[in-house]
C-alpha positions as a Markdown table, in Angstrom:
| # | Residue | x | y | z |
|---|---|---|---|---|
| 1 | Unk | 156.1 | 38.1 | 203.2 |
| 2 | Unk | 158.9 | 40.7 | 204.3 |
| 3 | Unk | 159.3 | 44.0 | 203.0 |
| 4 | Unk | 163.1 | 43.6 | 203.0 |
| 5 | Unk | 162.4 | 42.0 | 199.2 |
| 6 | Unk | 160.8 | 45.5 | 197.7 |
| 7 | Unk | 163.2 | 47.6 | 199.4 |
| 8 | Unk | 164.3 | 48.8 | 195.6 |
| 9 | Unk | 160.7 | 49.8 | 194.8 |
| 10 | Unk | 160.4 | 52.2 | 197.3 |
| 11 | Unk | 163.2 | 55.1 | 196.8 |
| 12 | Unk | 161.9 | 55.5 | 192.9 |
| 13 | Unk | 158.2 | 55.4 | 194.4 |
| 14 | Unk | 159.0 | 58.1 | 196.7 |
| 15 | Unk | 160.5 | 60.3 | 193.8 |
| 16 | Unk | 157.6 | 59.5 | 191.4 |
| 17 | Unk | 154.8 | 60.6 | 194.3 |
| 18 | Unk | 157.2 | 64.0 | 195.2 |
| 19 | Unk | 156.9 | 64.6 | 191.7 |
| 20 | Unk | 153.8 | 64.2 | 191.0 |
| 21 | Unk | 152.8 | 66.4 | 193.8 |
| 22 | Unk | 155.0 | 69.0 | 192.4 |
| 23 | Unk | 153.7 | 68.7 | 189.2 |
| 24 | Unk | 150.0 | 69.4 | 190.8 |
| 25 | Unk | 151.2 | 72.0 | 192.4 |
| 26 | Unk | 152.5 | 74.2 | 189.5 |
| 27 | Unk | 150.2 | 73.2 | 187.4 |
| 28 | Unk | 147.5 | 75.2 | 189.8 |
| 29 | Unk | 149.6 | 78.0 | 190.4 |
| 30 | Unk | 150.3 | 78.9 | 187.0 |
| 31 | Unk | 147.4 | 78.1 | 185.7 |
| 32 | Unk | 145.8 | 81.0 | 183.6 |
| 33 | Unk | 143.5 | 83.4 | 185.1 |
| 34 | Unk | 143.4 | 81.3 | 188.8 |
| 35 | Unk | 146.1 | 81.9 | 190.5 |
| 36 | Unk | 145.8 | 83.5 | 194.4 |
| 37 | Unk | 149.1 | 85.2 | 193.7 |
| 38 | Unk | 148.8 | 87.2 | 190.6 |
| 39 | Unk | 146.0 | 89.6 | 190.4 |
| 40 | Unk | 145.5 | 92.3 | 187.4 |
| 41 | Unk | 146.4 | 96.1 | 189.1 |
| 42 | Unk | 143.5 | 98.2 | 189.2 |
| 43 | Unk | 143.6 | 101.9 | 188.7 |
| 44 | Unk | 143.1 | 104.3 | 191.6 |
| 45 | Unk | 142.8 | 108.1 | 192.5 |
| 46 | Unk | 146.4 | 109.7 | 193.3 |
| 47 | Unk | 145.5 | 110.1 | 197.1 |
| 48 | Unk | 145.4 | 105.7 | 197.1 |
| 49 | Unk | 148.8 | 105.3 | 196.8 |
| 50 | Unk | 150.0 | 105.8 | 200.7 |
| 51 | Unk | 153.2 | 108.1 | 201.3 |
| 52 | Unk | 153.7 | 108.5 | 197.8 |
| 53 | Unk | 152.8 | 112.5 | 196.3 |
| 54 | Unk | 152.1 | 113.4 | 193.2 |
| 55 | Unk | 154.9 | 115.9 | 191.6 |
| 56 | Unk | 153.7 | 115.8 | 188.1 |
| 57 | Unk | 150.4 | 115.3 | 186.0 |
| 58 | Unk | 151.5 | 114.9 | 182.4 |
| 59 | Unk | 148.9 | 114.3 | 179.8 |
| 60 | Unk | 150.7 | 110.7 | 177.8 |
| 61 | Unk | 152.5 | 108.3 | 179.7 |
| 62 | Unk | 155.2 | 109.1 | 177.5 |
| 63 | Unk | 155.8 | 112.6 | 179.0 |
| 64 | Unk | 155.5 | 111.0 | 182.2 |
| 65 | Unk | 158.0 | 108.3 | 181.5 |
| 66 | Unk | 160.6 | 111.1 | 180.4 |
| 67 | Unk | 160.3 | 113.1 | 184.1 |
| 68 | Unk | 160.3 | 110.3 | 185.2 |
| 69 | Unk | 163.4 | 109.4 | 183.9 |
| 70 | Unk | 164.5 | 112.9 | 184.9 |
| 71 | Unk | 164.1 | 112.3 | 188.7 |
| 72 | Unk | 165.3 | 108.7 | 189.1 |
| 73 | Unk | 169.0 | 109.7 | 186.8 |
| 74 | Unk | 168.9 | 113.1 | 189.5 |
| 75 | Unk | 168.7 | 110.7 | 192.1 |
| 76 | Unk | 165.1 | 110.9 | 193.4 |
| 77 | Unk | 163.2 | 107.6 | 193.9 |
| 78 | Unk | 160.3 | 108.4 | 191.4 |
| 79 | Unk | 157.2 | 106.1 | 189.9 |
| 80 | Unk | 155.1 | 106.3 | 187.6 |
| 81 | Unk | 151.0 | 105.5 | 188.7 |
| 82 | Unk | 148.2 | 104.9 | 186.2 |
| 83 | Unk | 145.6 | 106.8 | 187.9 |
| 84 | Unk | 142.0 | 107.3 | 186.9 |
| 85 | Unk | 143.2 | 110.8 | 186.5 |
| 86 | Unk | 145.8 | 109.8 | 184.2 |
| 87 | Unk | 149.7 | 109.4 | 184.5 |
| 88 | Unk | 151.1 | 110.8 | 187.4 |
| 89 | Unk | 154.6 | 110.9 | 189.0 |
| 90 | Unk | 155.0 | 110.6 | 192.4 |
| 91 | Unk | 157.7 | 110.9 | 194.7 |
| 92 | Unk | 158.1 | 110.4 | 198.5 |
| 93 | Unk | 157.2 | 113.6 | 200.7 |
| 94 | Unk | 160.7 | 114.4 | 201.3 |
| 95 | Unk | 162.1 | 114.7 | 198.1 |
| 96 | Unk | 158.6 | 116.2 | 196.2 |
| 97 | Unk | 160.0 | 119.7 | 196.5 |
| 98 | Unk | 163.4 | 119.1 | 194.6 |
| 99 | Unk | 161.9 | 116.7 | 192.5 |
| 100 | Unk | 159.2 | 120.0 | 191.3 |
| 101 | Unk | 162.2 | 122.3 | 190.9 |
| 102 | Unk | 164.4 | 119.8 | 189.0 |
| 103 | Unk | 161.0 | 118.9 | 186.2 |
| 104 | Unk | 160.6 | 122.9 | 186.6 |
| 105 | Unk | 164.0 | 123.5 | 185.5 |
| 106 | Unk | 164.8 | 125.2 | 188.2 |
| 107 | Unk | 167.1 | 123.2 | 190.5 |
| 108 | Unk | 170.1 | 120.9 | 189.5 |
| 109 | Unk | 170.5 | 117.5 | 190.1 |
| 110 | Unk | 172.5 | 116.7 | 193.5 |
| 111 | Unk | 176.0 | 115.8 | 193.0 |
């Protein structure tokens, strides 16, 4: 018996196991609620959020969306963090002064 006579068989074989391997695969990382790679965020204090500092402590997210909003069209890298405290916006250290004066309304946007 040679193998030369099921040479054809084996290039669709090959596919069929890749894709079925594939198939596995997905299925197990998108399956709902067991995936390693997604987790749900949990809500920490404002000091658990490394370099970032918080500029503003609105009461509704809404508020904080708008200064948000604010910062980021003046230029300043700004996020929004669901804290236990509530909404806060933070900024990085460098930039949490001007961001202050500009949701103060006391300091213009950079040109």
């Amino acid at each position: 018996m040679s193998w030369d006579s099921y040479h054809y068989a084996i290039g669709p074989t090959v596919a069929l196991v890749v894709v079925a391997v594939l198939v596995l695969l997905l299925r197990w990382t998108f399956s709902h609620g067991r995936s390693l790679v997604e987790r749900r965020p949990e809500r920490g204090s404002s000091d658990e959020y490394g370099l970032l500092e918080v500029v503003s402590a609105p009461s509704t997210f809404v508020e904080a969306e708008v200064q948000r909003r604010t910062l980021v069209d003046a230029g300043i890298r700004a996020t929004l963090a669901p804290t236990t405290e509530g909404p806060r916006v933070m900024v990085f250290p460098d930039q949490a002064g001007l961001a202050r004066q500009i949701l103060d309304g006391q300091g213009r946007p950079p040109a």
